[in-house]
C-alpha positions in Angstrom: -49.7 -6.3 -197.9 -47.5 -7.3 -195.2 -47.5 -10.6 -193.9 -48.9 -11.8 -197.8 -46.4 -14.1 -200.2 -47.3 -13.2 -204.0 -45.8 -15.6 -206.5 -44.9 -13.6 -209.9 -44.4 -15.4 -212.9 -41.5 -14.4 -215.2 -40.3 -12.0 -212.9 -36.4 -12.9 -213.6 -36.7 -9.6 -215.3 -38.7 -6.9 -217.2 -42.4 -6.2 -216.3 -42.6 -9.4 -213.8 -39.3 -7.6 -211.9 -40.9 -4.2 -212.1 -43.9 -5.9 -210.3 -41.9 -7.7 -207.8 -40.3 -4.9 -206.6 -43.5 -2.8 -206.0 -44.8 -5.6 -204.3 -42.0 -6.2 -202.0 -41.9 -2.3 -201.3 -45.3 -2.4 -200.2 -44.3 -5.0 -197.4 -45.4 -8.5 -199.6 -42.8 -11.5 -199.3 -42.6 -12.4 -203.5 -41.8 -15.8 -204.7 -39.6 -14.8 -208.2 -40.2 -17.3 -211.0 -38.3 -17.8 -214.5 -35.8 -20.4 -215.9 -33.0 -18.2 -215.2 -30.3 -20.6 -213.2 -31.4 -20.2 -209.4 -27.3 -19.4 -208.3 -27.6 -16.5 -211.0 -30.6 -15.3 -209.4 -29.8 -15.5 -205.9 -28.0 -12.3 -205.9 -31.3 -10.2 -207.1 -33.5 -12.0 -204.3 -30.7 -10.9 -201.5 -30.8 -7.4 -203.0 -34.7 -7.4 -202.8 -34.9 -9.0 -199.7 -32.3 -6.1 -197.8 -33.8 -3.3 -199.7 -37.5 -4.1 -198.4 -37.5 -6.3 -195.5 -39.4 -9.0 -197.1 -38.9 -12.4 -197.5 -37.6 -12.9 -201.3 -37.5 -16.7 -202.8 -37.0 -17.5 -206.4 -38.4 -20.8 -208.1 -37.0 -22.2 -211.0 -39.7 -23.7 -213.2 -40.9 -24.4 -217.1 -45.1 -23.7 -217.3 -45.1 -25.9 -220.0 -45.1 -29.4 -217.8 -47.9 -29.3 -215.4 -45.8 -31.3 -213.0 -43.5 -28.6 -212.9 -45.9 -26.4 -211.5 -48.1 -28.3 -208.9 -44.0 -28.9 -207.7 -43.6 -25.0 -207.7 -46.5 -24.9 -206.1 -46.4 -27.3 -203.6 -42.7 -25.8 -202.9 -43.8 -22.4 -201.9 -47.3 -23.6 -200.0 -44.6 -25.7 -197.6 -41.7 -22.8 -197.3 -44.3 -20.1 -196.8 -47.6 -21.3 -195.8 -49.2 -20.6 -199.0 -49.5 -18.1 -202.1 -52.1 -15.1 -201.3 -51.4 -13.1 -204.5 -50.9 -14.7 -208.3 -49.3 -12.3 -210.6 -49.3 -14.6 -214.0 -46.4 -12.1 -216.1 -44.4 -15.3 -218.0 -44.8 -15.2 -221.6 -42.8 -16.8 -224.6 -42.4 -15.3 -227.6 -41.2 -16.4 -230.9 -40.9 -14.1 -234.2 -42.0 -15.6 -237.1 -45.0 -14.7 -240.0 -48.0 -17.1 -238.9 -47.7 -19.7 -241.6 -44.1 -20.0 -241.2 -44.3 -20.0 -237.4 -42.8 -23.6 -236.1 -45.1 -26.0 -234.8 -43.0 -26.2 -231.3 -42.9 -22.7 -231.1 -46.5 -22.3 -231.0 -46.9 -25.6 -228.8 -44.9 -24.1 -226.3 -46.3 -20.5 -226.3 -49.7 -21.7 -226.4 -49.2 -23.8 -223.5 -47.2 -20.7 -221.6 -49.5 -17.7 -222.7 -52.8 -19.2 -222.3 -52.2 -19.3 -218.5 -51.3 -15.5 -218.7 -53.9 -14.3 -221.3 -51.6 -13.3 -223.6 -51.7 -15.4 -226.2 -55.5 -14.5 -228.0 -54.4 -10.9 -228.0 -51.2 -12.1 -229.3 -52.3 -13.8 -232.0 -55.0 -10.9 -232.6 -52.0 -8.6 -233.1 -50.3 -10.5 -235.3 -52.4 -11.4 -237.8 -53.9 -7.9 -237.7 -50.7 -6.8 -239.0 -49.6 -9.7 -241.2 -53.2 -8.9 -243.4 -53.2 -5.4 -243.1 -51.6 -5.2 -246.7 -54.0 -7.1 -247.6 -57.5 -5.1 -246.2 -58.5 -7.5 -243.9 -59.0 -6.7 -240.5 -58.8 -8.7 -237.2 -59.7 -7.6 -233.4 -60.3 -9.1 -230.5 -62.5 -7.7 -227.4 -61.7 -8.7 -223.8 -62.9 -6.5 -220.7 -60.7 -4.7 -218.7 -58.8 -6.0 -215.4 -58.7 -4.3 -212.2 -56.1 -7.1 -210.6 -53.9 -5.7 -214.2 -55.0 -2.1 -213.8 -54.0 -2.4 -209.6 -51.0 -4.7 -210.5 -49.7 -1.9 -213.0 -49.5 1.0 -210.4 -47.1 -1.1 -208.1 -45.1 -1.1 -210.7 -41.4 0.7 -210.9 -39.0 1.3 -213.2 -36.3 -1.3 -213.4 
C-alpha cells in the first residue's frame, strides 16, 4: 500500500474513519472526505498523518452536485498525482415511514447512496419492515464484494 493515495468518502467519522485509519496504518496516503468544516478537520488529518507517516488530506465536498466532485477530484489528481484506491462509505440518511418520507430527503439520498450502493438495500430494508405487519415481504439479492469484504478487515475500531 505504500506509495498509494485512497480517497474515502464520508470518512469525517464512523465506518469511513475506521477505514481511513487501517488504510493509512498499512502505509496508504488517504484523502478524508465529508462536509465537516475543513479547519475542524484539520486536527484529525495531523493526528493521522504523525501516527502513520502518511500523507493525510481532507476534501470538503457535497456528492450531490456533480461539479463538486470532478472539483474533488481534479483537486486530489493535482496535489497527489492521482487516486489509486476509491472507498465509496458517504451515505445520508433520513428517518421517516416511506409515504411520509420528504421528497428532498429522498432527492438527496438517492443522489448520495446510489454512488455507494446503499440505497436499493436501503430501501429493501425499509419497506421490509414497514409491511411486515402487514404479511408482505420484500428482499433484495446483490452478490457479495471482495473490495467490501477486503476493505472491512483494515478496518479498526474508532
Amino acid at each position: 500500500m505504500k506509495g498509494t493515495t485512497a480517497l474515502v468518502t464520508g470518512s469525517a467519522g464512523g465506518l469511513g474513519l475506521s477505514i481511513v485509519r487501517g488504510l493509512a496504518a498499512a502505509g496508504c496516503n488517504v484523502v478524508l472526505h465529508g462536509l465537516d468544516p475543513v479547519a475542524t478537520m484539520h486536527a484529525r488529518c495531523a493526528g493521522l498523518a504523525q501516527a502513520h507517516g502518511v500523507r493525510v488530506d481532507y476534501r470538503h465536498a457535497d456528492l450531490a452536485e456533480p461539479h463538486a466532485i470532478a472539483s474533488m477530484v481534479r483537486g486530489i489528481a493535482d496535489s497527489t498525482g492521482g487516486i489509486d484506491i476509491l472507498v465509496n462509505d458517504a451515505v445520508v440518511r433520513h428517518m421517516a415511514l416511506i409515504d411520509e418520507y420528504p421528497v428532498q430527503h429522498r432527492d438527496m439520498a438517492l443522489a448520495i447512496n446510489r454512488t455507494t450502493k446503499t440505497a436499493p438495500p436501503g430501501l429493501t430494508r425499509a419497506v421490509a419492515v414497514e409491511a411486515a405487519s402487514d404479511g408482505i415481504t420484500c428482499n433484495a439479492d446483490r452478490p457479495a464484494d471482495s473490495a467490501l469484504t477486503s476493505a472491512r478487515s483494515w478496518c479498526t475500531e474508532p
